[in-house]
C-alpha positions in Angstrom: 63.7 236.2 50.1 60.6 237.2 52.3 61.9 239.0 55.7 58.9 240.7 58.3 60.8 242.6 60.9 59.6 243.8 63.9 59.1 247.1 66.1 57.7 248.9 68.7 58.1 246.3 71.5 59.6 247.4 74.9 58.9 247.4 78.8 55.2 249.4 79.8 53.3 249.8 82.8 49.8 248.2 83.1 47.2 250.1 81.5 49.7 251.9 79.1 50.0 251.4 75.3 52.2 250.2 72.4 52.2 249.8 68.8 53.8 246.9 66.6 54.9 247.7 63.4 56.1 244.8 61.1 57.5 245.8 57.9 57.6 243.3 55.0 60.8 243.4 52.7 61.8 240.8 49.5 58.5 240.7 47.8 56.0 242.9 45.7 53.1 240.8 46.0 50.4 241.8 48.9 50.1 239.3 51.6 46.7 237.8 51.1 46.5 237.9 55.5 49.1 239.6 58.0 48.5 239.4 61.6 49.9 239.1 65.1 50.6 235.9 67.0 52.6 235.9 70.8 54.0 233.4 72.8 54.5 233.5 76.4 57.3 231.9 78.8 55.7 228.1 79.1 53.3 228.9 77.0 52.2 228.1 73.2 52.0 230.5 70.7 49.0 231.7 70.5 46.9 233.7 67.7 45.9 237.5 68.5 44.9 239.4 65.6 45.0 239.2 61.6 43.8 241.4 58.5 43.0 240.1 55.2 43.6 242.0 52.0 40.2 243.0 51.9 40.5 244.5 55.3 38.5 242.1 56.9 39.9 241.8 60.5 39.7 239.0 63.4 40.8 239.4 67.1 41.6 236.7 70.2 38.6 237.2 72.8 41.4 237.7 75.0 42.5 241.1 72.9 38.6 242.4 71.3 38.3 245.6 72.3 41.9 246.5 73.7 43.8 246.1 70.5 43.4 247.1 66.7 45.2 245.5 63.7 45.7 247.8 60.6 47.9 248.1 57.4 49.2 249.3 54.7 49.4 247.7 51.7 51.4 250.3 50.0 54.1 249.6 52.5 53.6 246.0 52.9 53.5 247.1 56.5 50.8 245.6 59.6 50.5 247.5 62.5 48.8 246.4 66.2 48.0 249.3 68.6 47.6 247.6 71.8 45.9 249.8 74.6 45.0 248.9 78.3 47.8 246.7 78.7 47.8 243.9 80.9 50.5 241.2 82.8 49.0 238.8 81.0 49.7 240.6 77.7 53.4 239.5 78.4 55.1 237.5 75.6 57.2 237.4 72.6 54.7 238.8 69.7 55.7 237.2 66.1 54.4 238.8 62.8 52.8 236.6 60.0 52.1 236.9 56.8 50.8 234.4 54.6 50.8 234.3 50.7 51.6 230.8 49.0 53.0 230.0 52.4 53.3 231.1 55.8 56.5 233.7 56.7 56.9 234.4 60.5 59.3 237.6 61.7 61.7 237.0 64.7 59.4 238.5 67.4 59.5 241.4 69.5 58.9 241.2 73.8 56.3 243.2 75.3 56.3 243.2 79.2 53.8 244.9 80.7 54.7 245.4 84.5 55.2 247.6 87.6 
């Protein structure tokens, strides 16, 4: 059975910087896309980053430039370094990986406040 689990998320000031890790466990296949989704209090979830297999990489508007998606195949492992935090940057943030079907982890919370 598929299982993404989580890392890296925790309390930072704004303008600080965390990394995600989500680790992939119960398959040896390579996801075909892994990314980054986040859902805020209210709020829907909401895409943020993703990387195909072939490296190919897409970003929310909201995130270009602040945040980078990588991974590692080898480890079935995505990563999302996420610089110049904002408030608004404050939600629950979900890993997803998608091969044959879509597998979600149990999110992690970033808050970024003062």
């Amino acid at each position: 059975q598929v299982q993404l689990v989580e890392s890296g998320g925790g309390l930072v000031q704004p303008g600080g910087s965390l990394r995600l890790s989500c680790a992939a466990s119960g398959t040896d296949f390579i996801f075909d896309v892994m990314g980054w989704y986040r859902q805020a209090p209210g709020k829907q979830r909401e895409f943020v980053a993703q990387m195909t297999r072939g490296d190919s990489t897409a970003y929310a508007d909201s995130v270009k430039g602040r945040f980078t998606i990588s991974r590692d195949n080898a480890k079935n492992t995505v990563y999302l370094q996420m610089n110049s935090l904002k408030p608004e940057d404050t939600a629950v943030y979900y890993c997803n990986a998608r091969r044959y079907q879509s597998f979600w982890g149990q999110g992690t919370q970033v808050t970024v406040s003062s």
